[in-house]
MIVO-481895 format. One record per atom (N, C-alpha, C): residue in one letter; x, y, z. Coordinates in steps of 0.05 Angstrom, whole numbers. Each point is the difference from the previous one (the first is absolute). Layout:
<nuvos>
A_X_Y_Z
...
</nuvos>
This chain:
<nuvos>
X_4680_1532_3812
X_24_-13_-9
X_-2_-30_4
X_5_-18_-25
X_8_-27_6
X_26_-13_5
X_2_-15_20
X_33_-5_0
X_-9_-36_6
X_25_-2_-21
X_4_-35_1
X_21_-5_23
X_-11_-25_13
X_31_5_25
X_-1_-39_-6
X_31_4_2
X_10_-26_-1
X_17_-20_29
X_-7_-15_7
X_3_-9_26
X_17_-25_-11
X_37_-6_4
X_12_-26_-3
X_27_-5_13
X_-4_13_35
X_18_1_23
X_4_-31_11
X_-9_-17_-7
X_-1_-24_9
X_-10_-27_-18
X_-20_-3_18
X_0_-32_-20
X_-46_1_-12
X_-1_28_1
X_-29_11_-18
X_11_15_-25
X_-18_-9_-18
X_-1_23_-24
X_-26_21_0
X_-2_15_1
X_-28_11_4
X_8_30_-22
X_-31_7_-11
X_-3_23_-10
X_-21_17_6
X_-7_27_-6
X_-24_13_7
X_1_28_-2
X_-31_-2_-11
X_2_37_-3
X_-20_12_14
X_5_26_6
X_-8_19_19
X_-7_21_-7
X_-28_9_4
X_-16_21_-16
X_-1_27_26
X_11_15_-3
X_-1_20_23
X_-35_8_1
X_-23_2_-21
X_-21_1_9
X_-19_-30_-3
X_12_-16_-20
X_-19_-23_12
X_20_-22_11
X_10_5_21
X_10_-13_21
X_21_-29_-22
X_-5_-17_15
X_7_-31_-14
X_-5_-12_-16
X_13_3_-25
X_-9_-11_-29
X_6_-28_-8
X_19_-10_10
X_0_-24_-5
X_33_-17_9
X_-1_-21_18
X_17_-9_3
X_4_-23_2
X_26_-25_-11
X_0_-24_1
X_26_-7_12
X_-2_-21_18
X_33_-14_7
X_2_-27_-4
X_30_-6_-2
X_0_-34_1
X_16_5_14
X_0_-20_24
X_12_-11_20
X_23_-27_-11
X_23_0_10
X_16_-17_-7
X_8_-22_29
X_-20_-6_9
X_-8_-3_32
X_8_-35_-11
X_-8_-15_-14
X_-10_-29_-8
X_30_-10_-13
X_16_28_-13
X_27_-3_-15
X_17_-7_26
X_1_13_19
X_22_11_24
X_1_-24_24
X_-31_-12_-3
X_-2_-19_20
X_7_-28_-7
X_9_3_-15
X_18_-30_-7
X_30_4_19
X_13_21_5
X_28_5_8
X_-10_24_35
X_-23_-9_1
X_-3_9_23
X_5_40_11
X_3_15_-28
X_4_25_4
X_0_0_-31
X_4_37_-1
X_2_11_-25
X_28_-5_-4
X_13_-7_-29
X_12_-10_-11
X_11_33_-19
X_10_15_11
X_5_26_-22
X_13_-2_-27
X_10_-16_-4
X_9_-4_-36
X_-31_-14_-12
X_-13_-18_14
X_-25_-12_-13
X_-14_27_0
X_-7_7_21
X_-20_29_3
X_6_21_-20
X_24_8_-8
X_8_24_-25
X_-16_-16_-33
X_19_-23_5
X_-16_-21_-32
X_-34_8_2
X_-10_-18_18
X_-25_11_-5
X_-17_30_-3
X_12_15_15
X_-7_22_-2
X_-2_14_-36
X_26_-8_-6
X_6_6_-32
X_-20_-12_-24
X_-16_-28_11
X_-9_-9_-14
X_-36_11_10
X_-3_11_21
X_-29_7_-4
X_-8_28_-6
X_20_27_12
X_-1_12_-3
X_-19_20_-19
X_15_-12_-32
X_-22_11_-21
X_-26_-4_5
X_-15_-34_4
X_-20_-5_2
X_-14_17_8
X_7_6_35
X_-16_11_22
X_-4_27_-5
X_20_14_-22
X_-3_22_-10
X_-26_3_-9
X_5_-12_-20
X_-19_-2_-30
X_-24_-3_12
X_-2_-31_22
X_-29_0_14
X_-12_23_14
X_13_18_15
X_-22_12_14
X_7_27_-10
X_6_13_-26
X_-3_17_-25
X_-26_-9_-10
X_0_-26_-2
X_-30_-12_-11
X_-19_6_16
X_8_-4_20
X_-31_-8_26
X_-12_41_-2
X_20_8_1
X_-2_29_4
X_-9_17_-17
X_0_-11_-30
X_-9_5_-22
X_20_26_-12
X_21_-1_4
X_23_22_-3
X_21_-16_-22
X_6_28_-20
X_29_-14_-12
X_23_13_20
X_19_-15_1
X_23_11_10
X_-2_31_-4
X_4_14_-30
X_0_23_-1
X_-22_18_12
X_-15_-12_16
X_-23_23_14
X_12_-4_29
X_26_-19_8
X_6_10_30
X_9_25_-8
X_1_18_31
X_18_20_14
X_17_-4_6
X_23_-6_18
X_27_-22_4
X_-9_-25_15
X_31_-15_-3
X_5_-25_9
X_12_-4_29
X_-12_-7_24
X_17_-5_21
X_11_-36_-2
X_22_3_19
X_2_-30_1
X_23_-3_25
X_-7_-24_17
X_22_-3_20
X_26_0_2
X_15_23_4
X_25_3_-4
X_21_-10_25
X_-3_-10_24
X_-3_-17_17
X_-11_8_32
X_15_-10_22
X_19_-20_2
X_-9_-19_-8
X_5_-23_-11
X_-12_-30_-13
X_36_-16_-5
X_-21_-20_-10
X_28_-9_-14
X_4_3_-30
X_26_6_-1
X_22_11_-20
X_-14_1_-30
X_10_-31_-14
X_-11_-11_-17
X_-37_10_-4
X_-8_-2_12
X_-31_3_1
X_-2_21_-5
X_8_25_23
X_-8_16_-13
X_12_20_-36
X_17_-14_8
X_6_18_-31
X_-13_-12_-25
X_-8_-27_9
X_-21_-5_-24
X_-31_21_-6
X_0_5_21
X_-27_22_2
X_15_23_-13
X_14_13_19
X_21_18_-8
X_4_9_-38
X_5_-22_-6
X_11_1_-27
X_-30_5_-22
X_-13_-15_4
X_-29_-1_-8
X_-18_28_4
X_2_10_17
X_-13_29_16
X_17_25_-23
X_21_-3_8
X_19_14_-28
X_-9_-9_-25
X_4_-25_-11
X_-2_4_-31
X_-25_6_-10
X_-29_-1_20
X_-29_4_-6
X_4_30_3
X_12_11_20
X_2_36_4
X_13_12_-22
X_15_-11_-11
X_14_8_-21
X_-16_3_-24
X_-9_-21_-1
X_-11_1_-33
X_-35_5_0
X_-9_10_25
X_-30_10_0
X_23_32_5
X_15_16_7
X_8_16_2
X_-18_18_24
X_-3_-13_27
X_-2_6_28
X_10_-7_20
X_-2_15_19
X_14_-5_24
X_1_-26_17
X_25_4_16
X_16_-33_8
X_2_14_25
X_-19_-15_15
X_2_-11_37
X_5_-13_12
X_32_6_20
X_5_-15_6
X_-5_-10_25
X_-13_-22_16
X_-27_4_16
X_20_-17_29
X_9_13_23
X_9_-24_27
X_-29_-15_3
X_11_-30_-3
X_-20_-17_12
X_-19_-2_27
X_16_15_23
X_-15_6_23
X_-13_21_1
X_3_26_-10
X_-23_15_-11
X_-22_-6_-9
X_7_-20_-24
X_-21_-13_-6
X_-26_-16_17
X_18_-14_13
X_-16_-12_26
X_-10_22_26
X_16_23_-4
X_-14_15_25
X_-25_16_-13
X_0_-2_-32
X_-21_16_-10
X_-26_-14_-16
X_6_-23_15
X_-26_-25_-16
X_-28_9_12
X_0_7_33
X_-30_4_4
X_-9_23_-21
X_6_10_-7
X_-7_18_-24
X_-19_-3_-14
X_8_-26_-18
X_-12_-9_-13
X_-28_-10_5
X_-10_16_29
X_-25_-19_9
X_-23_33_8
X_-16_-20_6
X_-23_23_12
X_-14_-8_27
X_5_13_21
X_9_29_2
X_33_1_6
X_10_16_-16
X_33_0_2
X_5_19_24
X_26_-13_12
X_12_19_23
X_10_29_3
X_-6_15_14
X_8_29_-7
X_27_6_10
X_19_12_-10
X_15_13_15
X_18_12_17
X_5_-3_22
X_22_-22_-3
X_-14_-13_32
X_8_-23_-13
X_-3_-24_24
X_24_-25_-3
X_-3_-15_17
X_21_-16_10
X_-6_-31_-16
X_27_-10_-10
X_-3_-20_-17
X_17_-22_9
X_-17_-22_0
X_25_-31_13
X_-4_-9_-27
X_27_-7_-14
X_10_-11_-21
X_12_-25_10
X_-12_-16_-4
X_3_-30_10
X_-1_-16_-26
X_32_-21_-7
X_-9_-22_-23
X_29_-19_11
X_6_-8_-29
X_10_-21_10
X_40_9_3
X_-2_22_-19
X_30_12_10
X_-4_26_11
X_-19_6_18
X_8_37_6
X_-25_0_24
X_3_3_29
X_-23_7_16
X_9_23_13
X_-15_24_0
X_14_23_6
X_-33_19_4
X_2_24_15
X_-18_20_5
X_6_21_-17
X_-11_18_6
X_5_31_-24
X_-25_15_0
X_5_30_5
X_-22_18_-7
X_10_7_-16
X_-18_2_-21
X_-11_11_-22
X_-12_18_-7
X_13_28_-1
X_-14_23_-7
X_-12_4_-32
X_11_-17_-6
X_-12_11_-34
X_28_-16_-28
X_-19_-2_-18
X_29_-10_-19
X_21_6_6
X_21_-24_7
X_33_8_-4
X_7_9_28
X_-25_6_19
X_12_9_29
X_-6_-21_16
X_23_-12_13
X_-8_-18_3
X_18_4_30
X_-3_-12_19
X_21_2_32
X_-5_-28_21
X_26_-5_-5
X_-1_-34_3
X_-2_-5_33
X_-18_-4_10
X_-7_-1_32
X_14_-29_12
X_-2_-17_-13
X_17_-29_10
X_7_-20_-18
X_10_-9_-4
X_9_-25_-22
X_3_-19_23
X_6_-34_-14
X_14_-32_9
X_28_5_2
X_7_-10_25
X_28_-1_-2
X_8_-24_-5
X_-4_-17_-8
X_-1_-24_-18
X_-23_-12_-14
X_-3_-31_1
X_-19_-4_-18
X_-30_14_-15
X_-11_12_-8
X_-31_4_-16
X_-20_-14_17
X_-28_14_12
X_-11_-13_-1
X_-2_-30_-19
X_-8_-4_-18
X_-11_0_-26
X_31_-24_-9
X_21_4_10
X_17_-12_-1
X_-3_-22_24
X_-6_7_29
X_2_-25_19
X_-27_-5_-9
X_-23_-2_-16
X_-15_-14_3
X_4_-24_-22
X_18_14_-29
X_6_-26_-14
X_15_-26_12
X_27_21_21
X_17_-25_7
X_-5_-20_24
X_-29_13_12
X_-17_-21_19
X_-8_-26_-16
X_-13_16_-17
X_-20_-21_-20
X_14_-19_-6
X_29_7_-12
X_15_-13_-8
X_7_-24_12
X_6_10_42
X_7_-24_11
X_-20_-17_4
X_-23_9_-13
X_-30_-16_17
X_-1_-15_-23
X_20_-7_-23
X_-18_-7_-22
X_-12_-6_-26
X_-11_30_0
X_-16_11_-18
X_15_10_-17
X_-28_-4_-26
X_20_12_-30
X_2_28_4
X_18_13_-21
X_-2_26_-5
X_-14_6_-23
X_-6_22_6
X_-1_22_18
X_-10_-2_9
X_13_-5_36
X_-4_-2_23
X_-18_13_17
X_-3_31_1
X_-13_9_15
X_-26_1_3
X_-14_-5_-23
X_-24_-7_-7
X_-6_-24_9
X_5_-17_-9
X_7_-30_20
X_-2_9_22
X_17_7_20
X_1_-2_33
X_-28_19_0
X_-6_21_-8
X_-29_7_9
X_-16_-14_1
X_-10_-10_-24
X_-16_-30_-4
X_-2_-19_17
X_24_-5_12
X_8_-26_22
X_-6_10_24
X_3_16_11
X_-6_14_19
X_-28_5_6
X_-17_-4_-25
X_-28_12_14
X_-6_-21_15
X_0_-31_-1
X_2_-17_17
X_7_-8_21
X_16_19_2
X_21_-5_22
X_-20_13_29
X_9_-13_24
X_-24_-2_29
X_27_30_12
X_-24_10_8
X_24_31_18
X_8_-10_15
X_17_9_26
X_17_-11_11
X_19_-17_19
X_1_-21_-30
X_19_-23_2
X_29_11_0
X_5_21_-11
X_22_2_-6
X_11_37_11
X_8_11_0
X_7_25_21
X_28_12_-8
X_-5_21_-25
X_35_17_-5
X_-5_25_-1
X_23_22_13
X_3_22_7
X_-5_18_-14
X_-12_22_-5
X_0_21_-16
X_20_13_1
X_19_-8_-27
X_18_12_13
X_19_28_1
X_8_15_10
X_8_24_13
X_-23_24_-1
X_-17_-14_8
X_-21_12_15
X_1_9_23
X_10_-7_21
X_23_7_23
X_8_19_2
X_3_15_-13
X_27_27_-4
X_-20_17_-20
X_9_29_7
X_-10_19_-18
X_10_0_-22
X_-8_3_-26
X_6_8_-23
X_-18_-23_-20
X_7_10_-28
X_-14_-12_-26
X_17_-15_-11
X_17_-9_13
X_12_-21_-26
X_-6_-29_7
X_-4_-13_-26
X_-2_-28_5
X_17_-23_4
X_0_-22_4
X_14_-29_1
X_-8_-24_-1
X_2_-18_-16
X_-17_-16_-4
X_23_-31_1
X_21_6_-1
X_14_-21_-6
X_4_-24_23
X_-3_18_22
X_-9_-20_28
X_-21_-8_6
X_-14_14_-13
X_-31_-23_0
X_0_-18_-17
X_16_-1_-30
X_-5_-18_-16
X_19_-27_16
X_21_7_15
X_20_-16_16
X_-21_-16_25
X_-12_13_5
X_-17_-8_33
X_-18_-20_-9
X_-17_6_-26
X_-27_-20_-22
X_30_-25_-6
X_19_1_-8
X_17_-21_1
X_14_-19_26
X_-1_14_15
X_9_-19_31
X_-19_-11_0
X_-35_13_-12
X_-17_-21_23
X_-6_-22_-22
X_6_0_-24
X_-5_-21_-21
X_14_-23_8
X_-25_-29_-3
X_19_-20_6
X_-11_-23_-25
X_17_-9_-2
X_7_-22_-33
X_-30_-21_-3
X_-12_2_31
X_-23_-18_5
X_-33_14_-4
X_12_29_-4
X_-26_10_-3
X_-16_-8_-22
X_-33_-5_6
X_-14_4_-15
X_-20_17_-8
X_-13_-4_-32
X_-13_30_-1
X_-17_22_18
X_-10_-15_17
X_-7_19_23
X_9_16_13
X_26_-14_8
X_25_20_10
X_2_11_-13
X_13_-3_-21
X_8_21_-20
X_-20_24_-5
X_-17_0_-4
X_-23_12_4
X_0_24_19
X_5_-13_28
X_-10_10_22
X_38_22_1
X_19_-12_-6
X_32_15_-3
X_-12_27_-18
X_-15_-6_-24
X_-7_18_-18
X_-16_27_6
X_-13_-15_23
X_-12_24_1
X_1_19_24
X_25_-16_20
X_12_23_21
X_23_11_-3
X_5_-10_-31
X_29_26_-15
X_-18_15_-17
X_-27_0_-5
X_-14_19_-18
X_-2_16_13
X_-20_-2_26
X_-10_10_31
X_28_20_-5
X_21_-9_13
X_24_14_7
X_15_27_-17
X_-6_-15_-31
X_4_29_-18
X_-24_16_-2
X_-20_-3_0
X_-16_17_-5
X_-10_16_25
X_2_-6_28
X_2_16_26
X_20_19_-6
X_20_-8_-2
X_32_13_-12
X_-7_24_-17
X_-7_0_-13
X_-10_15_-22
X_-15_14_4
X_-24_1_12
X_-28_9_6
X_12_24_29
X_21_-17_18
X_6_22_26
X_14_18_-12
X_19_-5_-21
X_21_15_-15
X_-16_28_-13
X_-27_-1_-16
X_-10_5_-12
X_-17_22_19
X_-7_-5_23
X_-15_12_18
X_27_31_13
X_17_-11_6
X_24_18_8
X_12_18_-22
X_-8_-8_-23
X_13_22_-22
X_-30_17_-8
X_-21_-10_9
X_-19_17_0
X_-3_17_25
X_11_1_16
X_-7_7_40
X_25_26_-13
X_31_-13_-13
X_15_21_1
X_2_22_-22
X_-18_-12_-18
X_-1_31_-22
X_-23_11_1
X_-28_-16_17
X_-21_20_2
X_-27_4_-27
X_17_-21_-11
X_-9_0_-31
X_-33_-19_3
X_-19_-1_-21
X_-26_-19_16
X_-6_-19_-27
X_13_-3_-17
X_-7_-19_-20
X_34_-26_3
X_-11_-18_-1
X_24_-28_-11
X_-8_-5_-22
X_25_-5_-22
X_-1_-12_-21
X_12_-25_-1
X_7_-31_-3
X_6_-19_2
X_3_-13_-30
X_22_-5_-11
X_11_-5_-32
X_15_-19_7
X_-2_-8_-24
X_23_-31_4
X_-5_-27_-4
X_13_-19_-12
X_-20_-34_0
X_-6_0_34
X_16_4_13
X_-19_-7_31
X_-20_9_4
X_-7_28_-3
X_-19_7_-1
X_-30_-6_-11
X_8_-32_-15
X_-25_-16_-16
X_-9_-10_24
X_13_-6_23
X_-2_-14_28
X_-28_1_7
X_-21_-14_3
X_-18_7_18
X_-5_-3_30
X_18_-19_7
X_9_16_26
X_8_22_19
X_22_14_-25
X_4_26_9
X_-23_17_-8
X_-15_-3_-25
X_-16_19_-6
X_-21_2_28
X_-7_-22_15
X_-20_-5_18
X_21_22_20
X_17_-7_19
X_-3_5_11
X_18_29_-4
X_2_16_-18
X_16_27_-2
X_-35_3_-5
X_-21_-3_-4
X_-33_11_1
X_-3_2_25
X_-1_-17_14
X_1_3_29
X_16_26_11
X_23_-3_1
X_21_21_9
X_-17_28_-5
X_-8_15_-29
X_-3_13_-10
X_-22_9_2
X_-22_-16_3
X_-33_11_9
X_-1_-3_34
X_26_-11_8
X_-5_13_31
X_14_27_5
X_18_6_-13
X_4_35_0
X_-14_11_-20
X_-14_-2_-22
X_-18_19_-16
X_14_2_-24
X_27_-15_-11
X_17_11_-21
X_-3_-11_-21
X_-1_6_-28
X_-12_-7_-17
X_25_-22_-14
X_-7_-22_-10
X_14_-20_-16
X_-3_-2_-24
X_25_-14_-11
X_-2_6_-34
X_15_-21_-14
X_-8_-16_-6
X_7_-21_-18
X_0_-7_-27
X_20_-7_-15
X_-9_-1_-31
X_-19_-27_6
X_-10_-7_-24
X_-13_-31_-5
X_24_-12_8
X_5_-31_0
X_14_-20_11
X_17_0_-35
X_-10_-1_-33
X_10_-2_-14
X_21_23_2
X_-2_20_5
X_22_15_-3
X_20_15_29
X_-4_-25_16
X_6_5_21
X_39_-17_-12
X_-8_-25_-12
X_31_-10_-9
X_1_18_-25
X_28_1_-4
X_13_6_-32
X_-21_7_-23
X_-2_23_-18
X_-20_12_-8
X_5_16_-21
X_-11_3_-19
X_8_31_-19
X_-18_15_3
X_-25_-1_17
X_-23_21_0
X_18_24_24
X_9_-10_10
X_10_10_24
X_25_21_-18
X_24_-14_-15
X_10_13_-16
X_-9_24_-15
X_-15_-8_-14
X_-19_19_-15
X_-16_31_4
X_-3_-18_38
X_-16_30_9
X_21_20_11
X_30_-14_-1
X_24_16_18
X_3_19_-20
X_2_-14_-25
X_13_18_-31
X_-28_22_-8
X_-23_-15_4
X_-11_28_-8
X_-2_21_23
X_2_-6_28
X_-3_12_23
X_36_30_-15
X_12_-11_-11
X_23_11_0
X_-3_14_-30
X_-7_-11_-15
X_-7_12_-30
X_-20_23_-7
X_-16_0_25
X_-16_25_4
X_7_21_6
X_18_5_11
X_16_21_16
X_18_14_-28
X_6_-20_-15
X_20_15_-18
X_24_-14_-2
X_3_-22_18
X_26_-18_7
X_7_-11_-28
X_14_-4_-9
X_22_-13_-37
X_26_-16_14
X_0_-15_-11
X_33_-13_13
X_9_-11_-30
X_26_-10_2
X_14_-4_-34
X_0_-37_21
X_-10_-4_22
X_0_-30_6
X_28_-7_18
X_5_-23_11
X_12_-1_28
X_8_-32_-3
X_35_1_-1
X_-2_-26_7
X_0_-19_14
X_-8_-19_-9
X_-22_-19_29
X_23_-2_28
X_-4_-3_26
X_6_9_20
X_-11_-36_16
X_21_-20_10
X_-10_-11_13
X_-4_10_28
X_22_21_6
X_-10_13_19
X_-6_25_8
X_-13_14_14
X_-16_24_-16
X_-13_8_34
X_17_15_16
X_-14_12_23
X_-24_17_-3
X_-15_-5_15
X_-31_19_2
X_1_30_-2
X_18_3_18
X_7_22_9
X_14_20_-22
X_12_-10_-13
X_11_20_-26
X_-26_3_-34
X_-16_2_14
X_-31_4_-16
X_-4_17_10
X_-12_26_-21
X_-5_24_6
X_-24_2_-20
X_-18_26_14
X_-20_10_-17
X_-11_5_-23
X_-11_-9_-13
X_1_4_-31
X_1_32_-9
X_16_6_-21
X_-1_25_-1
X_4_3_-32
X_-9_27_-6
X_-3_4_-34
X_27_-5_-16
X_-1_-7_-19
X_28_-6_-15
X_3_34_-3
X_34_4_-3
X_4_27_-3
X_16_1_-36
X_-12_24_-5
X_10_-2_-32
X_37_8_4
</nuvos>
């Protein structure tokens, strides 16, 4: 089965199709990264406009790359959310009128699924169920994962996103957006430690995160005189700090389900910091790691794509879903055969 999956929860357009026996057929994105950083964030009325205006293209392009007419997909997935509003129903609307008039099925795909089901797309893919840190810039949270649609949420942020305090560090240090990429960057420079912040609620048993007092603590120690070295050296003991954070977090949701594979999804997860040291963590207990590439680690339709055919195999049909800025994890269930 081929399935086109459409990715436009935010401020990417992306498309791609998905060959259940030859894997990854072809996928392209444009980033609206260069639009957004004039106003210092995504701009969601700019973000829907553009989306409307590339959409077809990215279609048409990787139909091309793939050597497919529309009429040889199987169905259409596409991000139905949580995202923002405007955005997604531009996908939304598009995913429909292509499903309609090739006369196949319409998938309606949660975006974090998507991201918990990207290592997929790789070789050797993760078996089964093992434990997944979903880390980006709005959602850092744990979860075993038994299989499509089962999903059991082990810890979430009780405020900020990883992925979120690393933009609004960047922010005070500076740097353009998108930020978080930036502060990694800045940070590789940065001398260890000059600078010293808490991991924090590491202290106390349990999986949930907090990040909003560390992004507060990287701000007390900022002073108006720093120069880039400091800044540098600030950068890279709030990196230090989330990615220990993460990596101990990650170790305890593996100690309490018993489970021996981590999966790690998410733009943070492009981190090579954390990638270093969750390798560490992981080849000193024996447990196997699993990462998409870094491209489809941010915002993605390959990732889309493999959710809708992961679900279109089974027998799953939907008449389509309207877009959902907000859209709990937890009310996703198993794919199961359409019933006549």
């Amino acid at each position: 089965m081929r399935v086109l999956g459409l990715e436009t929860s935010c401020d990417e357009t992306a498309a791609a199709i998905y060959d259940g026996e030859a894997g990854l057929l072809a996928h392209v994105l444009h980033s609206q990264a260069a639009m957004h950083a004039e106003y210092g964030g995504v701009v969601p009325e700019l973000a829907a406009r553009d989306h409307v205006g590339r959409i077809q293209m990215l279609v048409a392009a990787v139909l091309a790359e793939a050597g497919l007419a529309a009429s040889e997909l199987d169905g259409i997935a596409y991000t139905a959310g949580p995202g923002l509003i405007g955005a997604l129903l531009v996908g939304g609307a598009f995913a429909a009128g292509l499903a309609a008039a090739i006369e196949k099925p319409l998938l309606p795909i949660h975006h974090l699924e998507g991201h918990l089901l990207a290592p997929m797309l790789e070789t050797p893919r993760p078996q089964f169920p093992f434990v997944a840190l979903l880390v980006s810039g709005g959602h850092t949270m744990l979860a075993r994962v038994d299989g499509v649609g089962r999903y059991e949420i082990l810890g979430e942020t009780l405020d900020d996103a990883a992925g979120e305090a690393f933009d609004k560090t960047a922010k005070a240090l500076g740097l353009p957006y998108p930020g978080g990429p930036e502060l990694a960057k800045l940070a590789k420079d940065g001398r260890p430690g000059v600078f010293r912040f808490s991991r924090p609620m590491t202290d106390r048993p349990g999986l949930e995160f907090s990040f909003s007092g560390l992004k507060t603590a990287v701000l007390n120690q900022l002073k108006p005189d720093f120069d880039s070295q400091a800044k540098a050296d600030l950068a890279r003991a709030f990196e230090e700090a989330v990615t220990d954070t993460l990596a101990i977090k990650c170790e305890r949701a593996l100690d309490a389900t018993g489970l021996s594979a981590l999966v790690v999804a998410g733009g943070v997860g492009a981190n090579q910091r954390l990638r270093a040291r969750l390798k560490v963590a992981t080849d000193k207990r024996g447990t196997g790691l699993f990462f998409p590439r870094p491209e489809f680690c941010t915002d993605n339709a390959a990732m889309i794509a493999y959710a809708g055919w992961a679900r279109l195999v089974v027998g799953e049909r939907s008449a389509g879903l309207p877009a959902r800025a907000r859209w709990p994890l937890h009310e996703l269930r198993a794919p199961a055969p359409a019933t006549a």
